[in-house]
C-alpha positions in Angstrom: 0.0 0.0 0.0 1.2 3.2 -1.0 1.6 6.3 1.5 -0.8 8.9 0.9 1.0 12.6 1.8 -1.9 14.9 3.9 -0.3 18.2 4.4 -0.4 19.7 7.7 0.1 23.6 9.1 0.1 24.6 12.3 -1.6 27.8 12.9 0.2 30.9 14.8 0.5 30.5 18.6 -0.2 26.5 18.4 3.2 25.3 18.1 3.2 24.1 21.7 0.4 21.4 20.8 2.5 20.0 17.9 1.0 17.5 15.0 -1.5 14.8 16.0 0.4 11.7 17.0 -0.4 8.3 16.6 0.1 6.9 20.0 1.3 3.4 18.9 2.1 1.9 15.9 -0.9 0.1 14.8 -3.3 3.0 15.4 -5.8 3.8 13.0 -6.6 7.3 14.5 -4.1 10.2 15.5 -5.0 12.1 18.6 -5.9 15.0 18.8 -4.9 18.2 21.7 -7.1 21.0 22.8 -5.5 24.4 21.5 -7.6 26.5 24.1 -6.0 29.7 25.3 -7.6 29.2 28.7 -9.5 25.9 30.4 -12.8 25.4 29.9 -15.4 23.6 32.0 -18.0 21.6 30.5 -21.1 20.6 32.7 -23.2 18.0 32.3 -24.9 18.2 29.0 -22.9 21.3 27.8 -21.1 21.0 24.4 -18.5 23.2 23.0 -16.3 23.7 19.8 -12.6 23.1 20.5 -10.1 24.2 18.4 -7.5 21.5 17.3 -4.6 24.4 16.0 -3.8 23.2 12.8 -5.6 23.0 9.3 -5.2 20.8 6.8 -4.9 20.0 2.7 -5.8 16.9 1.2 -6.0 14.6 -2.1 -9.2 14.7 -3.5 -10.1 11.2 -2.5 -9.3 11.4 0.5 -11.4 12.8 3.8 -10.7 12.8 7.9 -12.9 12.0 10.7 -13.2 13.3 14.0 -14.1 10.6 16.2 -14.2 10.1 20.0 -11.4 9.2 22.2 -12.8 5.7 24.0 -11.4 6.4 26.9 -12.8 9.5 27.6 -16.5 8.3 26.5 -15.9 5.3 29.2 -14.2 6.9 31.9 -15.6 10.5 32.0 -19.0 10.4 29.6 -16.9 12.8 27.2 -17.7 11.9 23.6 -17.9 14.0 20.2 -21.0 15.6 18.4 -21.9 15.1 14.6 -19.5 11.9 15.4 -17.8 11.1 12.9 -17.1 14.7 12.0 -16.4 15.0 8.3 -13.4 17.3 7.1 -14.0 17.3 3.1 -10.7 17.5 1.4 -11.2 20.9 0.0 -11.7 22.4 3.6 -8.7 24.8 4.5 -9.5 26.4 7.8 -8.9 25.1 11.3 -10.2 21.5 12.7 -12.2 21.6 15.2 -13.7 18.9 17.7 -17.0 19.7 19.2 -16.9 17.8 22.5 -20.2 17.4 24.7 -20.5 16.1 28.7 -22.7 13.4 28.9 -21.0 12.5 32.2 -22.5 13.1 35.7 -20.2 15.8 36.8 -18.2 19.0 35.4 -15.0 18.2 32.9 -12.2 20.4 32.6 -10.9 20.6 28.8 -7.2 22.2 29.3 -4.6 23.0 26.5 -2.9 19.9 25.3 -5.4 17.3 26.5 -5.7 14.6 24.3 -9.5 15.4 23.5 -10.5 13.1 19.9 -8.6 11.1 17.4 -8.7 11.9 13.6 -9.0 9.1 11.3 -8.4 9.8 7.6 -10.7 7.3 4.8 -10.6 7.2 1.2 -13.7 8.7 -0.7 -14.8 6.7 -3.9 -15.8 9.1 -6.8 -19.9 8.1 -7.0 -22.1 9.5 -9.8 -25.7 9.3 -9.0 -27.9 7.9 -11.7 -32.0 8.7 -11.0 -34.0 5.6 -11.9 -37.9 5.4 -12.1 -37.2 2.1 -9.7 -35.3 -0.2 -7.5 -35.3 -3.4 -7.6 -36.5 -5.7 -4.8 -34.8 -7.1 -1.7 -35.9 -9.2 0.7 -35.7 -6.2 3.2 -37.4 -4.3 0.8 -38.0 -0.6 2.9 -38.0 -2.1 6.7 -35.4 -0.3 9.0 -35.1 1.5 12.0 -35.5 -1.9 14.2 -37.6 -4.0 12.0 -35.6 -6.3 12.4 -36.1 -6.4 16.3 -33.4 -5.1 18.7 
């Protein structure tokens, strides 16, 4: 498998947090640090939107997800919204991880916390084509627990 290059900038006043770092080898997802100026407390059921301090560029078939740290969503009740969070390859500005409290108490969210991971997935070209019909499935339009649970 060939290396795909994503490029990487780190904006003004971030260079403390550094790039997003696998944290072993295998990893599919780099983690990703909180680039708050100052702490911030999230209560139960708050949300915010932390910045990550970098942007990035990359190939057109190519996208990265924002996805929660496991962790956190065990330990603490910390977990992201919109989850995974899409970054389309032609977005340039900063990455951002919008975190929300589900826990029981308050959270503190400091500068360099490992907050989410980013994981990056390949994005097949797809033309839609509008048909007067589908065909038939066994499943036909059943979801949303037809099934049973």
């Amino acid at each position: 498998m060939s290396d795909i290059n994503v490029l990487i900038r780190i904006l003004p006043g971030n260079e403390d947090i550094g790039l997003p770092v696998k944290m072993t080898e295998l990893a599919s997802g780099f983690d990703l640090c909180a680039a708050l100026t100052d702490p911030l407390i999230l209560q139960p059921g708050e949300r915010a939107l932390i910045p990550a301090g970098f942007a990035l560029a990359m190939p057109p078939n190519l996208e990265a997800q924002v996805r929660p740290r496991s962790g956190l969503a065990f330990k603490k009740g910390i977990t992201t919204l919109n989850s995974p969070g899409t970054i389309d390859a032609d977005y340039r500005g900063e990455v951002g991880v919008i975190l929300i409290n589900h826990g029981t108490e308050s959270f503190e969210v400091r500068r360099g916390d490992r907050i989410a991971q980013l994981v990056f997935q390949t994005v097949p070209q797809i033309s839609l084509k509008q048909v007067p019909s589908l065909d038939h499935t066994e499943r036909g339009s059943g979801g949303f627990g037809h099934t049973g649970f």
